[in-house]
N, C-alpha and C positions, 0 to 999 in steps of 0.2 A: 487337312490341317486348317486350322483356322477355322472351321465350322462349330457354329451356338450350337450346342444342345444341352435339352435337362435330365437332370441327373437326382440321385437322392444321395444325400453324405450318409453315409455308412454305419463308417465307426472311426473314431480317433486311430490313426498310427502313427509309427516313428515316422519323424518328418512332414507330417501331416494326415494328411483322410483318405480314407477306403471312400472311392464313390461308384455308385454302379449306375451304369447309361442306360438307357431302353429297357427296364427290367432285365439283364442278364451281363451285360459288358460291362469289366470291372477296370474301373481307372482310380490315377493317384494324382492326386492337386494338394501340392504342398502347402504347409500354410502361411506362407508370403505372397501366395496366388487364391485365397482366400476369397481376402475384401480390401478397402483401400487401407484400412487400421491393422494396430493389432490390436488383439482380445488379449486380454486377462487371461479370460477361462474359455479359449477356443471349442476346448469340448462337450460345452456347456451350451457355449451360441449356436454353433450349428451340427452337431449333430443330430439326425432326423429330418433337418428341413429339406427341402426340395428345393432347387435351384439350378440359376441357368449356366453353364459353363460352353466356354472355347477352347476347344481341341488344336493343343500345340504341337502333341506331337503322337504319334500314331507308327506303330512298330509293328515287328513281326507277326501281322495279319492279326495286329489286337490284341496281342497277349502284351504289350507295354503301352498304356496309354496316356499320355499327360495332359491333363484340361487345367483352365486357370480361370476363376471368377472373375477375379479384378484385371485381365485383359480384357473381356467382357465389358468392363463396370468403366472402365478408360476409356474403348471409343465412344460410351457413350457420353461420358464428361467431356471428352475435347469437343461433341458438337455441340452442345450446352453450352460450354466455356465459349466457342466464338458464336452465338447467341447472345450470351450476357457482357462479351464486351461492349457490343453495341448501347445497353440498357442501363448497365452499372455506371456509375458516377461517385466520385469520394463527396460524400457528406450526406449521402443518400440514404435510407433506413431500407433493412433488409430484416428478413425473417428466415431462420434456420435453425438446424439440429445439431449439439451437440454431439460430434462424432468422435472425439480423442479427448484425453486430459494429461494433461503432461505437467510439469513442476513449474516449467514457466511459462503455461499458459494453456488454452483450451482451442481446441480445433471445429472448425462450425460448417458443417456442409450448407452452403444456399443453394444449393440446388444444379449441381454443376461444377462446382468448385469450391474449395476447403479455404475459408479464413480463418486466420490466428486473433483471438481475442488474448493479449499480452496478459500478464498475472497483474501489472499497474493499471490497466484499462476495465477489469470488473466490477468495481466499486470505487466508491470515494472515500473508504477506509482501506486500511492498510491490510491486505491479503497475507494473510500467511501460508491456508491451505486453501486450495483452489475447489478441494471436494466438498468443501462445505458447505460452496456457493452455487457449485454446478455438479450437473450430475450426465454420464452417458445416456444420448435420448432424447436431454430435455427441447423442449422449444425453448429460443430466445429470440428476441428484438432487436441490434445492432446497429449502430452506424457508420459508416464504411470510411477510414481515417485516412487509410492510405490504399492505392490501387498500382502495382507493379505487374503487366500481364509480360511483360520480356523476364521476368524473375519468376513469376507465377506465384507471385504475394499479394495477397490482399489481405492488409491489417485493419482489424475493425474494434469496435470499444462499446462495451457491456453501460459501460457507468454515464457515458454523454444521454441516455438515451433516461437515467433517472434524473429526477431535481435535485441541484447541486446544492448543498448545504453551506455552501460558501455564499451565496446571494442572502441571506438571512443572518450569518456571521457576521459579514459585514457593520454593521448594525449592535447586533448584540454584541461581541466580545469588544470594546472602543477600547484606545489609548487609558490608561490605570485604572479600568476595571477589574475587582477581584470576580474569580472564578473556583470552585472545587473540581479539580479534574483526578483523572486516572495516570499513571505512568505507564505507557505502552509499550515502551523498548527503550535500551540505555545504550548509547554510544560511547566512543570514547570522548567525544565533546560536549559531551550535556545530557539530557533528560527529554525523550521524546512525552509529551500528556497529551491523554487523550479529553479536548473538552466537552466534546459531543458527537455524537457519529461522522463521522467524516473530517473531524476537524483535530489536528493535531495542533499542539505548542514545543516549541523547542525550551526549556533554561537550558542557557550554556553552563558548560561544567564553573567557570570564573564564579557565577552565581551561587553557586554549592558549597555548603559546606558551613556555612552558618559564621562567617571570617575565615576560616583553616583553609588552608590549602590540601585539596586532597587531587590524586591521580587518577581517579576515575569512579560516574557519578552512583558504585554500585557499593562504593563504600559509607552512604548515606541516604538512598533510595531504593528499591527493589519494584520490580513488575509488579503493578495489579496495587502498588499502591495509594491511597488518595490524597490526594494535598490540594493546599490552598496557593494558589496563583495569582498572579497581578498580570497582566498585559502589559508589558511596557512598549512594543510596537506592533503594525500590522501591514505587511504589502497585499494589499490587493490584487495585486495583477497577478501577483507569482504564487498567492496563496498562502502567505507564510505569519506564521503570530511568532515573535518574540517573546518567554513569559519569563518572570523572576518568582521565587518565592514572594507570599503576599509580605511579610513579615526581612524581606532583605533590604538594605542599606546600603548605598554602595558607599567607599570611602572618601570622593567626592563631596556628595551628598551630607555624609558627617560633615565634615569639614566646613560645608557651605551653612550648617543649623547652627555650628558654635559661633563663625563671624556673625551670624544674625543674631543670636541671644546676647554676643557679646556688644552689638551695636545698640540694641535696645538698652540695656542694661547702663551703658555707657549716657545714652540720652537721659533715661528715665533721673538718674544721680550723678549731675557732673562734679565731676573730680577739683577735689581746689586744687591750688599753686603748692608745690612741694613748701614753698617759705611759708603758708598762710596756715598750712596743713602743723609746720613744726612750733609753729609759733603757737599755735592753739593750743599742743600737746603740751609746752615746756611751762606757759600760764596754768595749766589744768593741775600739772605735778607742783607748781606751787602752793596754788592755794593748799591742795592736800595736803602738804608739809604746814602750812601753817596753823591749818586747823590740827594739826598732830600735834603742833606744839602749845597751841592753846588749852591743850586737853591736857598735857603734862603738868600744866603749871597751877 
């Protein structure tokens, strides 16, 4: 028990694989004793290949045999693994293989041990599917966010390791700049847009709706479609753009153009004295009268 040897995988069975040892010894390695993942299509990845297995358990002079890959594949990660705590550092740049994918995130062998690249740490756009961006296999570049070896977590991030789109935003999208962006996703408090790769805008729902009041912004926008945008602010630090339709007003805002048109208006033509004002009108309806009646006579 416990002894490496190789073996060749068989053929697929219930509960996992036919494998036979030394050309004639036939053993069963289930498939949670595989590899450190799972496969998709386990009978696709290793049937045929030839590989090394650990003998767990070993019975009636060989006729029950149990070997396991990923014991095997274990001790050699644990001497790796206290190798690379000495070497690892969080903010450190690694290189590694896509070994898992999962919905909220991707699994990266460095060589020893499996970090999670998070489904928000891939890109600087908003991930939906993870397959589209990674694939089982690939090589990637990473930088190490966070290192927990008492958890045996190490969280690392796909997107620090590209140029941030935000350092050139800065810049371009300023305070009541219009923009034409995309609508990315709709919440129940506004309208996510997309202005440019990586850069989203929030309108809050209050924004919406052209004056009306509506309950959610799916009753006057839809995904995917394009509209014109104002900037009305920007945090830097947090990443965040504020946007209004180009074309909104707030009621404020009204309010503030009519005191002003009515303040000019007011300067441009001052008002006479209510008495100067009746006195003019009641002279004017005279003479009219008078001249009526000189026309009569």
């Amino acid at each position: 028990i416990n002894i490496p040897v190789e073996g060749m995988v068989k053929e697929e069975i219930k509960g996992g694989f036919d494998i036979t040892l030394g050309g004639s010894v036939r053993a069963f390695c289930p498939y949670s004793q595989m590899g450190m993942h799972r496969v998709d299509d386990a009978g696709a990845e290793y049937t045929g290949r030839r590989m090394t297995f650990l003998i767990t358990r070993f019975e009636e002079n060989g006729r029950n045999v149990v070997v396991s890959a990923r014991a095997l594949i274990e001790q050699e990660r644990e001497r790796q693994r206290e190798a690379l705590q000495e070497s690892l550092a969080e903010g450190a740049i690694v290189q590694g293989t896509i070994s898992s994918i999962r919905d909220f995130g991707a699994f990266v062998d460095i060589g020893g041990v499996d970090g999670l690249i998070p489904i928000s740490e891939i890109g600087w756009s908003r991930v939906e599917d993870i397959k589209e961006h990674l694939t089982f296999g690939q090589e990637v570049t990473a930088v190490i966010k966070k290192l927990d070896w008492k958890a045996n977590r190490i969280t690392l991030s796909l997107k620090e390791t590209l140029p941030n789109p935000w350092d050139a935003a800065r810049e371009r999208f300023s305070e009541g700049s219009i923009h034409t962006g995309t609508v990315a996703r709709l919440a129940a408090f506004g309208a996510f847009v997309t202005l440019e790769p990586g850069i989203d805008g929030l309108i809050h729902i209050s924004k919406l709706g052209a004056g009306r009041r509506i309950n959610h912004p799916r009753e006057v926008l839809e995904v995917g479609q394009e509209v014109e945008v104002r900037v009305e602010g920007v945090d830097n630090d947090a990443c965040k753009i504020s946007l209004a339709p180009s074309d909104y007003v707030s009621s404020e805002s009204t309010e503030t153009v009519e005191k002003d048109e009515y303040k000019k208006f007011m300067a441009a033509k001052p008002v006479k004295k209510q008495e100067d004002a009746v006195g003019s009108l009641g002279a004017l309806l005279q003479s009219k009268l008078a001249a009526k009646k000189a026309g009569n006579q």
